[in-house]
N, C-alpha and C positions, 0 to 999 in steps of 0.2 A: 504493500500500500504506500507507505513514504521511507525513503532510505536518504542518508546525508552520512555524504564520503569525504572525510576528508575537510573537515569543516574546522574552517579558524574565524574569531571574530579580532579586533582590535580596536577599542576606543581610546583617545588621545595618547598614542604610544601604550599604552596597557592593554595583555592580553584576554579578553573575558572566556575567548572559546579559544582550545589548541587542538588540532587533531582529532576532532571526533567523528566517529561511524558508529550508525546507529540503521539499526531495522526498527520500521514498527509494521507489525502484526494485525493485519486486516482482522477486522470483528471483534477485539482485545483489546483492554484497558490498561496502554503504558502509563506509570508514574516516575515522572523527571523528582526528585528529590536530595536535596544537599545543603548545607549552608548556604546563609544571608552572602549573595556576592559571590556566588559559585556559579553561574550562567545559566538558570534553569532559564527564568523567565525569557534572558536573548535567545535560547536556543525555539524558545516558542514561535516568539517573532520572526526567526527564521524559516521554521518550518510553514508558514501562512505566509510566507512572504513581505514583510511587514518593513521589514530590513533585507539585506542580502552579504554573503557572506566575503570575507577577502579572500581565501583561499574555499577551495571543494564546491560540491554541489549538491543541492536539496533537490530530490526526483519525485513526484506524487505519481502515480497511478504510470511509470515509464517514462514522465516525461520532465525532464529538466524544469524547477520553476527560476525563469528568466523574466527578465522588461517587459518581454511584449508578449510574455503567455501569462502573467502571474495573475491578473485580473481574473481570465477567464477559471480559472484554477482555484483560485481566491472564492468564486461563488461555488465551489462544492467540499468546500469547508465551513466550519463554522469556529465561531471567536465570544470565548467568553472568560469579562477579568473579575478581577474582584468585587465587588459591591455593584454588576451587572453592568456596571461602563454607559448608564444609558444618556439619549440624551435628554436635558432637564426641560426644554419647552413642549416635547412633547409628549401625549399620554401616553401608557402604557401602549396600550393598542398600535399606537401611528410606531413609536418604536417599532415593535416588532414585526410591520406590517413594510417598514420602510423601502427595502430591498425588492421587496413583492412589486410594489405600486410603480417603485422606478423601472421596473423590469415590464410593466405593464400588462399584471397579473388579470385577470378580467374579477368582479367584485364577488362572484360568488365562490371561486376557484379559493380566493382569499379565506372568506368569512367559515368555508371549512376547515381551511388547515389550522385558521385561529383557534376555532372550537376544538381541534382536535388534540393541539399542543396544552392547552388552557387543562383539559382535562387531563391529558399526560402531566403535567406540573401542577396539578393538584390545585392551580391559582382561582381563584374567588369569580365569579365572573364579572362582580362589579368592579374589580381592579382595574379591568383595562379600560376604565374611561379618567381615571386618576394618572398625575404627574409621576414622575419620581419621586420628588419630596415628600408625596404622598402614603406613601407604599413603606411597607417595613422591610427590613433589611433582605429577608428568608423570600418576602414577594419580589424584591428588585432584582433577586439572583434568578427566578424561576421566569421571571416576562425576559433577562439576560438570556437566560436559555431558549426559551421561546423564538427570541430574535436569529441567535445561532442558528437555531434548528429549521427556521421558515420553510426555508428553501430545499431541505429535505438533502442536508448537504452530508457526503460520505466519510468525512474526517472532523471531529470534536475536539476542538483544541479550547482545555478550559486553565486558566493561570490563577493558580491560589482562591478558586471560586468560594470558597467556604471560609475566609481566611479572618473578614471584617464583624464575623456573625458569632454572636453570644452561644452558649455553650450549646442550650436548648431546642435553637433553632437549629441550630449546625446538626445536632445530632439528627434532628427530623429530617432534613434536605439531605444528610448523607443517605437513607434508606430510602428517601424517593428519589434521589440522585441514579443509586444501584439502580434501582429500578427501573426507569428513563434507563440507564445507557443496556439492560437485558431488552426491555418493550421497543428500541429503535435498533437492537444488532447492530450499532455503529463502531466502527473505530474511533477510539480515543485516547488522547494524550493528556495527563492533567499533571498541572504542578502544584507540589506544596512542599511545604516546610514538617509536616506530621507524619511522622513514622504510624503511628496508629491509622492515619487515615489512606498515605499510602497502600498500609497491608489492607485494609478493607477492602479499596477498588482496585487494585494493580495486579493482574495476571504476571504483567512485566515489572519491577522497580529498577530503574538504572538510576545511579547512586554518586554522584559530580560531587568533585572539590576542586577549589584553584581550575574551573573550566577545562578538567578533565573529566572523560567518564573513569570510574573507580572501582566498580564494578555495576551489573549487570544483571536479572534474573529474579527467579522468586522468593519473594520475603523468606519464605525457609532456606533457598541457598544462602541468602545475603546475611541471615541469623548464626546459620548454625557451619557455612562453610566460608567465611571470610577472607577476601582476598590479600588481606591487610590491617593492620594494626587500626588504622583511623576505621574504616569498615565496624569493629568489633567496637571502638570507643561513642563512635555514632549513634547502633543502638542500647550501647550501654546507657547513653546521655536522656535515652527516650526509652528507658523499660519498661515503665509505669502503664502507659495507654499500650503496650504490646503483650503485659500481662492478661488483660482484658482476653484479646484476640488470639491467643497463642493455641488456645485447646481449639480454634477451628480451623486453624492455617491447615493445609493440605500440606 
């Protein structure tokens, strides 16, 4: 589904990404995970094309994303940041409808897919004639989603989606979250900072420090066969929420 071979980033003379190759796994939930300033998030922006890289190359579905494809490429993805990225003049609804209307959706083609994401995100139906400001944290992530998802796009790129939200809500969206990414079979990349919530959603976890990858693979190899000292310190640092989830890790 997306490979990136070979991938360096550089911001003012500082390296953020060095040498990375990466598969991800059509129909599977990779989790980017590592320290503050380890390049999960660049490497996100990379893969959606957001940025583009100084050395290697990002491939979606065989095909190089470059200048004059990434647009097209761009619409069969989807993009969701923290606290739903939306924007604040318009309602919920016109948000996620946005993409649609520009593309010249015809109106009823629309008012299904809204009803039918609204119901997959569990969102209120009166929501979507409310602002952002309006909306609580748990709804701003789920009409986020909605908007990613419109378009009924094959790759899920979500960045620390859960990250801004109080303990309660988060715990709820992460089980309608699972949920969403089983009821759409899509591939997805998510990034976070939580070992706990890594191991929840991540078939994959590849594991970045100092904008390397460090290692690779499933929370049980990365637990219990460690490629490296920091590896084993890592989740040492984060026992506590992996206590929890340990007796169901496969």
């Amino acid at each position: 589904m997306l490979k990136l071979r070979g991938i360096s980033k550089i911001y003012a003379g500082r390296t953020v990404l060095r040498d990375i190759d990466l598969d991800v796994r059509a129909g599977k939930t990779t989790v980017l995970i590592g320290p503050s300033g380890c390049g999960k998030s660049t490497l996100l922006r990379l893969m959606i094309g957001l940025i583009t890289p100084d050395t290697g190359t990002v491939i979606f579905k065989d095909k190089p994303i470059e200048p004059h494809s990434v647009l097209a490429l761009r619409r069969k993805m989807g993009y969701v940041i923290q606290d739903g990225g939306l924007f604040p003049h318009l309602t919920a609804e016109r948000n996620v409808t946005l993409m649609a209307r520009y593309l010249g959706w015809e109106w009823q083609r629309i008012r299904q897919r809204v009803d039918e994401l609204r119901e997959l995100t569990h969102l209120p139906a009166d929501a979507l004639d409310r602002y952002p400001i309006q909306l609580s944290g748990g709804q701003r992530q789920r009409v986020g989603l909605m908007r990613a998802s419109m378009l009924d796009p094959e790759l899920l790129l979500l960045d620390e989606p859960l990250g801004a939200l109080d303990p309660m809500i988060r715990a709820d969206l992460q089980f309608d979250l699972s949920e969403i990414f089983r009821s759409l079979r899509k591939t997805v990349v998510l990034v976070t900072h939580d070992i706990g919530e890594a191991a929840f959603f991540g078939d994959a976890i590849v594991l970045l420090r100092n904008g390397q990858i460090v290692q690779q693979g499933t929370v049980y190899q990365l637990m219990h066969e460690p490629a490296d000292l920091f590896v084993s310190s890592f989740f040492r640092a984060q026992r506590q929420p992996l206590e929890v989830l340990e007796g169901d890790i496969p």
